[in-house]
N, C-alpha and C positions, 0 to 999 in steps of 0.2 A: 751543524755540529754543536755540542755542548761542550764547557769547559767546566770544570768543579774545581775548587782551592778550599779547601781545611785550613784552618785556623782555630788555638785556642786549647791545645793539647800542653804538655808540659808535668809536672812534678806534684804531688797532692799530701796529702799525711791521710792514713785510714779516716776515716769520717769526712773526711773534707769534700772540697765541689772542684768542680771546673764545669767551664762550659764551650763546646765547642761550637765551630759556626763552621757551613760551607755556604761559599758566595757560588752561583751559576751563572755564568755568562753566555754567548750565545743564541740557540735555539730555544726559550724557555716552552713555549706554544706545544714543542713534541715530547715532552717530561712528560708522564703521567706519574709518578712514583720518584721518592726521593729516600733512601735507606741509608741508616748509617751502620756498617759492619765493622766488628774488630777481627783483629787477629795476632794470634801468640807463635810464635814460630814451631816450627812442624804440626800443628794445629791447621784446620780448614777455616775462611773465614766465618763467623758465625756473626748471623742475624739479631743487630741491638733494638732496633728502632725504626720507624718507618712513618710514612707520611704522604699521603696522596693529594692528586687536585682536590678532590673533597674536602679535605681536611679529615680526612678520617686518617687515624692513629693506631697502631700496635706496637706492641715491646714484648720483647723476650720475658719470662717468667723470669729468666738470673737476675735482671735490672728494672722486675713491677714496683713500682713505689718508691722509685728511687730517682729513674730518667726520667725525662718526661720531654718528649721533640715537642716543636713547635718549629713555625713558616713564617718570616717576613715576608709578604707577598709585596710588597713593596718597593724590594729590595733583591726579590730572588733568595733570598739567604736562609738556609735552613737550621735550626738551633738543635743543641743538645745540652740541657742543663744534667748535669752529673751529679748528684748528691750522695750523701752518706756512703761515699767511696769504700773501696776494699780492697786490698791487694788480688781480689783476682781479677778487679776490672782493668790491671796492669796489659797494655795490648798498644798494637798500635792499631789508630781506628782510622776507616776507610769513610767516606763520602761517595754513594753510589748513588747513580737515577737511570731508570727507565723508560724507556718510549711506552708510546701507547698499547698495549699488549691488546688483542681479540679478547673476548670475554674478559675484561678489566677488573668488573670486579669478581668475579672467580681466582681470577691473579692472583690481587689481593689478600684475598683469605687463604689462598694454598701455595703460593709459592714466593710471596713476597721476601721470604727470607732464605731464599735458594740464590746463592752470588754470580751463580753463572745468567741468571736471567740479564742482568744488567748489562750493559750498551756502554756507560760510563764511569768513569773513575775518577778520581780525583788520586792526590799523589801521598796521602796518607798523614797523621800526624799520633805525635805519641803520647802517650797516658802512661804513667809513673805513679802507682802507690804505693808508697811503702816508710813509715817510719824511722 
């Protein structure tokens, strides 16, 4: 089994940062895929950021140039620096990963940011922009 814990969510002003961290504990060996999703209520979660064993990287177009994931592999720990924030990155964001999927990297490129693929969860933390 895997466990996920977010941390690092909280309060921002427009432009501002935050940066979020999920620690995985556990099975890390059957992760292949580590994704961080928000969500707004009555909204579906939508796909922010992504990050595999490779270390290959995608981000949503709403947050190109602005997020940027990265992996403590040392530590399990997955980042999300947040920059030049906006009130509509206001969400509460999810900490998801994936087991090893058949055809991986096809995954990858077409379905990485589909929330039902995901196996795990972590328990969510919140993001606040607003002036």
């Amino acid at each position: 089994q895997v466990q996920l814990v977010e941390s690092g969510g909280g309060a921002a002003q427009p432009g501002g940062s935050l940066r979020l961290s999920c620690a995985l504990s556990g099975n890390s060996d059957s992760v292949y895929c580590m994704t961080w999703f928000r969500q707004t209520p009555g909204k579906d979660r939508e796909g922010v950021a992504a990050i595999n064993n490779d270390g290959a990287t995608t981000v949503a177009d709403s947050v190109k140039g602005r997020f940027v994931i990265s992996q403590d592999y040392s530590t399990n720990t997955m980042l999300l620096q947040m920059n030049n924030l906006t009130q509509e990155d206001t969400a509460q964001y999810f900490c998801a990963a994936k087991k090893w999927p058949s055809g991986a990297r096809s995954w990858f490129r077409l379905l990485v940011f589909h929330w039902a693929q995901y196996e795990f969860w972590g328990q969510g933390t919140q993001v606040t922009v607003s002036s």
